[in-house]
C-alpha positions, -999 to +999 in steps of 0.1 A: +464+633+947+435+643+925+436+680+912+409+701+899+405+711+862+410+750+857+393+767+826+416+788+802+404+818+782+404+803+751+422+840+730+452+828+760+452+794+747+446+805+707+454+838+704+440+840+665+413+822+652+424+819+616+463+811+624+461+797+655+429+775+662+422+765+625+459+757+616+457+736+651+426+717+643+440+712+605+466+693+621+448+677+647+416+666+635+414+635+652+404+652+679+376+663+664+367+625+652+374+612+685+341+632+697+321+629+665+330+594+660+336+604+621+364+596+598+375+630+589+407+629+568+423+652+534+417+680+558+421+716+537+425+750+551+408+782+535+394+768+508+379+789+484+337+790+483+331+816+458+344+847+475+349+834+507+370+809+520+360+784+540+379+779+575+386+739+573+376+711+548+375+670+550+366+643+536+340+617+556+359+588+544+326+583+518+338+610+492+314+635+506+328+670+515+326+683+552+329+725+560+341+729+590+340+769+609+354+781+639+345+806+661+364+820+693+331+834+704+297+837+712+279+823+682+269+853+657+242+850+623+276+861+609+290+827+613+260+808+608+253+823+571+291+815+563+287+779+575+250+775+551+270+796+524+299+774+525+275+738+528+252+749+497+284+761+472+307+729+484+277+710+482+289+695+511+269+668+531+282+678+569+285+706+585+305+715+615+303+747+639+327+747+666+322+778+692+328+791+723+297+793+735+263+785+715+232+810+718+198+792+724+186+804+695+215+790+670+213+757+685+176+758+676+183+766+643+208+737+640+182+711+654+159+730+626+181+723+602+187+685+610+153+682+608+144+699+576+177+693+554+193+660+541+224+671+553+244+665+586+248+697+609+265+695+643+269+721+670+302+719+691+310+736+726+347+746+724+368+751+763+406+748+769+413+736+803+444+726+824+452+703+855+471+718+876+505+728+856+496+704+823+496+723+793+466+732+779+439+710+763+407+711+743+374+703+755+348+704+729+311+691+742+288+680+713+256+702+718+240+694+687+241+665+662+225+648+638+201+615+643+174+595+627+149+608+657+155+647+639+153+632+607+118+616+616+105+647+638+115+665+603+099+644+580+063+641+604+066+677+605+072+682+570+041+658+566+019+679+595+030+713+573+016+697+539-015+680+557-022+723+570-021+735+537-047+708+524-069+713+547-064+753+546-071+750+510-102+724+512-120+748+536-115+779+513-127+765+481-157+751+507-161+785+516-164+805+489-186+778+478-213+777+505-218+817+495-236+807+464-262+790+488-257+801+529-243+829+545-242+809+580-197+808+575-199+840+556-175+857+585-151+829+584-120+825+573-102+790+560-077+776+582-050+742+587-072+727+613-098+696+610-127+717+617-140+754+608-170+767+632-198+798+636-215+803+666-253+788+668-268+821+685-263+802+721-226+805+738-208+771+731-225+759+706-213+761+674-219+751+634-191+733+624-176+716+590-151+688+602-131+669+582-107+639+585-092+617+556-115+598+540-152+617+552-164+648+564-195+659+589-220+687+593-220+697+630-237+711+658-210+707+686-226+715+720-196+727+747-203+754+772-164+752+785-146+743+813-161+726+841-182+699+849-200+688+811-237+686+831-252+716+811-240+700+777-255+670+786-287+688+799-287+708+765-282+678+743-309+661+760-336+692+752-323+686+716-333+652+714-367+655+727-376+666+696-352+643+677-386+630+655-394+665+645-361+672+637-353+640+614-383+646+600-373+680+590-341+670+579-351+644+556-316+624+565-301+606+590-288+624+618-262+610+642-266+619+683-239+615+704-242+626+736-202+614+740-209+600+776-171+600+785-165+633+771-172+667+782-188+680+746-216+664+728-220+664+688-253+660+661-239+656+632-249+644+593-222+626+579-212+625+547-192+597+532-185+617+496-149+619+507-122+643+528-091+661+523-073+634+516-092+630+480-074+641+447-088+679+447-108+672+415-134+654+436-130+683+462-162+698+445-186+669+453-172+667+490-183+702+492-215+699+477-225+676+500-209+690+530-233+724+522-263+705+522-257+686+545-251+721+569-281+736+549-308+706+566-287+705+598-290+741+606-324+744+595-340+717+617-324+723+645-327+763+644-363+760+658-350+743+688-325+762+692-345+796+694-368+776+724-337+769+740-328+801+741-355+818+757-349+786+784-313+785+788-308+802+821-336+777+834-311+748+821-282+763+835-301+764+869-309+726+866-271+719+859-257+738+892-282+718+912-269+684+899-235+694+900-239+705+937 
């Protein structure tokens, strides 16, 4: 005969949280390595943390303290504040929150922390069941735990969060820079990305600084948005019909790509003065450089821009009959 499993209010099972289910786990914490695959030994109960006292605390079998708190609940910012109060003052290196039932966002927040901390946070599920007439057991389901995947996500978006404010900070000092000499980014405002942009007085087309680790580029960037890419191909290609007058003008190299398997299509200067990734006192240069390189970019295209614009809708046409 097979019988089913029948779950038991846990306050039936554990009437007290403090004398009942901590005194119970004190004396049976192999239970709680069994499912953690720790080695949790010299177990301690109420053990002062400043003011508070912390529900259960072990040794990892490495000399490195482990706070352990209970909860017979729904999981409360109460809880979680005593188990990060009771991890920073132990100095502990684990951390262990057994609950009755975890809310999304605290199981969030322990992932966070396994991510961003060098310490060890897991997240247990606590249920007591019975089979048939057997006297009650525990069930306690790991919902979160630690791993070398969180501690990489962590560290790559630790790195991603340093490599934002970089950037941020290479496109404000570029900013308030290219005052002294334009006013084309006057309205813009820094930001983490790779690229800053101003509209170029057609829709989808834009004047943009980009920037990657080791160069940077002056930009027009040509995308009119979703859809098939015919009228940025249509508008590059009025561009480059006057690619002679236009170098000439610019006194510089100019780079066309028309980016055949993309939908966008870029003229660009290049500069190779440097890019975020350069010690900041060289940051200077790179802007310098950058500027002018916007400065001949903007004005030697701006003509053809203003005779597009009195011809766009004639473009436009042309596109919808070649994408139909």
């Amino acid at each position: 005969m097979i019988d089913r499993i029948k779950r038991l209010p846990l306050r039936d099972v554990w009437k007290h949280e403090a004398y009942d289910f901590t005194t119970w786990l004190e004396d049976n914490i192999d239970v709680l390595n069994e499912v953690l695959d720790l080695n949790l030994s010299s177990v301690e109960r109420e053990k002062s943390a400043g003011s508070f006292n912390v529900d259960l605390v072990a040794d990892d079998g490495e000399n490195n303290l482990v706070v352990i708190e209970n909860q017979l609940e729904k999981s409360n910012h109460d809880h979680l504040g005593k188990l990060l109060t009771y991890f920073t003052m132990l100095d502990a290196k684990k951390a262990i929150w057994i609950v009755a039932h975890p809310r999304p966002e605290h199981v969030k927040c322990i992932n966070w922390l396994n991510e961003s901390s060098n310490g060890d946070f897991y997240l247990l599920k606590l249920e007591s069941i019975q089979i048939g007439t057997s006297d009650p057991a525990p069930l306690l389901t790991v919902i979160v735990s630690p791993s070398e995947e969180a501690k990489d996500i962590g560290r790559t978006k630790k790195h991603m969060s340093e490599r934002s404010k970089i950037r941020y900070n290479f496109w404000e000092q570029l900013l308030n820079k290219e005052k002294e000499k334009s006013k084309l980014h006057s309205g813009i405002s820094p930001s983490p990305h790779s690229w800053i942009g101003t509209g170029a007085g057609i829709s989808g087309l834009g004047f943009n600084f980009a920037v990657r680790q080791h160069d940077a580029q002056a930009e027009l960037y040509i995308n009119r948005g979703k859809g098939p890419d015919t009228q940025n191909k249509l508008i590059f290609d009025e561009f480059y019909k006057a690619k002679k007058k236009i170098e000439e003008k610019a006194g510089c190299e100019i780079n066309w790509e028309k980016l055949e398997t993309k939908r966008a299509c870029r003229i660009s200067i290049k500069s190779d003065a440097g890019g975020w990734k350069s010690p900041e006192s060289n940051w200077p240069a790179i802007h310098d450089a950058l500027i002018d390189a916007m400065i001949k970019l903007e004005s030697s295209l701006r003509p053809s821009i203003k005779k597009l614009s009195k011809n766009i809708n004639q473009v436009i046409a042309v596109a919808e009959d070649v994408e139909d």
